[in-house]
Every structure is written in C-alpha cells, then in structure tokens.
C-alpha positions in Angstrom: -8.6 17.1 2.5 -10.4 16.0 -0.7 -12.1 12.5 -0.7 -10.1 11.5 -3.7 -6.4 12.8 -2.3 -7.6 10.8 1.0 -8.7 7.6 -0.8 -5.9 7.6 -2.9 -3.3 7.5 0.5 -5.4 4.4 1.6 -5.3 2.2 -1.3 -1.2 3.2 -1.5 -0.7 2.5 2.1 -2.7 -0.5 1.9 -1.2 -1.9 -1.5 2.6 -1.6 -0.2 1.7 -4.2 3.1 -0.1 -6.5 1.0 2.5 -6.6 -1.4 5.6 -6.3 1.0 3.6 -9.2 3.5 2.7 -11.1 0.4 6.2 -11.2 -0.8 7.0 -12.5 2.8 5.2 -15.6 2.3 6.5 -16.4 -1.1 8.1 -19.0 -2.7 11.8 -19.6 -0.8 11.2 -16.3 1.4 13.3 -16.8 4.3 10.7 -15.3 6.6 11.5 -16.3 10.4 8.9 -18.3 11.5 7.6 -15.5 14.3 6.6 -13.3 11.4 4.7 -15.8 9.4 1.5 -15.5 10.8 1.5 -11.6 10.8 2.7 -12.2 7.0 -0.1 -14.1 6.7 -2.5 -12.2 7.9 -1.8 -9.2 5.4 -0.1 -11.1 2.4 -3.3 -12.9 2.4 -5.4 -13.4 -0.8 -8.5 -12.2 1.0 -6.7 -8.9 1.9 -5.4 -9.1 -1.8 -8.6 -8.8 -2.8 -9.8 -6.3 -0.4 -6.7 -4.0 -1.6 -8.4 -4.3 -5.2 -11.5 -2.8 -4.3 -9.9 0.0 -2.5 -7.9 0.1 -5.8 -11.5 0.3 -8.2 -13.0 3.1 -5.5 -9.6 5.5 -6.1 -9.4 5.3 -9.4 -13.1 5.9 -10.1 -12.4 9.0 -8.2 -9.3 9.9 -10.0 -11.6 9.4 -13.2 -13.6 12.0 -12.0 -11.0 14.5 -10.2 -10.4 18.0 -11.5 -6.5 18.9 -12.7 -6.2 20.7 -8.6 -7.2 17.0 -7.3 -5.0 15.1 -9.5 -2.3 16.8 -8.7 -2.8 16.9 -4.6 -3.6 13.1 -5.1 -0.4 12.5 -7.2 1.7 14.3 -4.7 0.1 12.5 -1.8 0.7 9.1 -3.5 4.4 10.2 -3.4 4.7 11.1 -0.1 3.1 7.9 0.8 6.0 5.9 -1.1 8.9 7.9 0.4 7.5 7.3 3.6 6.9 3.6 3.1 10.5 3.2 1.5 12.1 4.7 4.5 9.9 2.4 7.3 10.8 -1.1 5.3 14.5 0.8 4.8 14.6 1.3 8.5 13.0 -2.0 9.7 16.3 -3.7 7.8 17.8 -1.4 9.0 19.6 0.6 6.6 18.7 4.2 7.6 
C-alpha cells in the first residue's frame, strides 16, 4: 500500500475519535461519568492538535500523489467512514 493511501486512513481514523470523544465532553453532553476520562483522553486539545499534524503530513502527500494515488486514497478515506459510521452506529446500538 502506498504511503499516501496509508497516511490518509490514519489521519481519517484518527480525526473521527477526536471529534466523536471531543463531542463527548462538550457543552451539555450527557456523557456518563465512566466515560469521561476515556473522552478526555482523546477529545483532548493536545490530541486535537496532534490530529492536525497528521492532517498537514496527508495532505502534503495528496499534494503530491499521482491521479492512481488519489483515487486509492479517496476510496480508502471512504471505507474508513463507512466503517466508522457502522462502529459508533453499533456502539448505540442501532445496527
């Protein structure tokens, strides 16, 4: 697998927990207080910030990617949304 398809995977998988932690420990969530510190720990700022730079590195590869790579990377990117839509869908439990 191409650095830039691989790359790309990381920053989405990493991207959907900060945001999906972050959003845990939010103004008025209703997170149960047994989850907060695992919220906490990846809806962090620092992690935030961390997800950014994974960000910068993929898109500095896309930048450079032939049309073959883009469209690997794009599909991956996909995949990696489906498959993080049905793992939140299933841990409420609606699949």
């Amino acid at each position: 697998m191409e650095y830039t398809v691989a790359i790309t995977a990381f920053w989405a998988v990493e991207a959907v927990y900060q945001e999906s932690f972050a959003h845990c420990i939010g103004e008025g969530s209703k997170t149960p207080q047994e989850l907060k510190e695992t919220c906490e720990r990846w809806g962090n700022e620092a992690f935030a910030k961390y997800c950014q730079s994974v960000e910068n590195i993929a898109n500095r590869r896309l930048q450079k990617a032939s049309d073959e790579e883009l469209k690997k990377a794009e599909v991956m990117f996909l995949n990696v949304l489906e498959h993080e839509v049905d793992f939140w869908n299933m841990s409420r439990g609606n699949v």
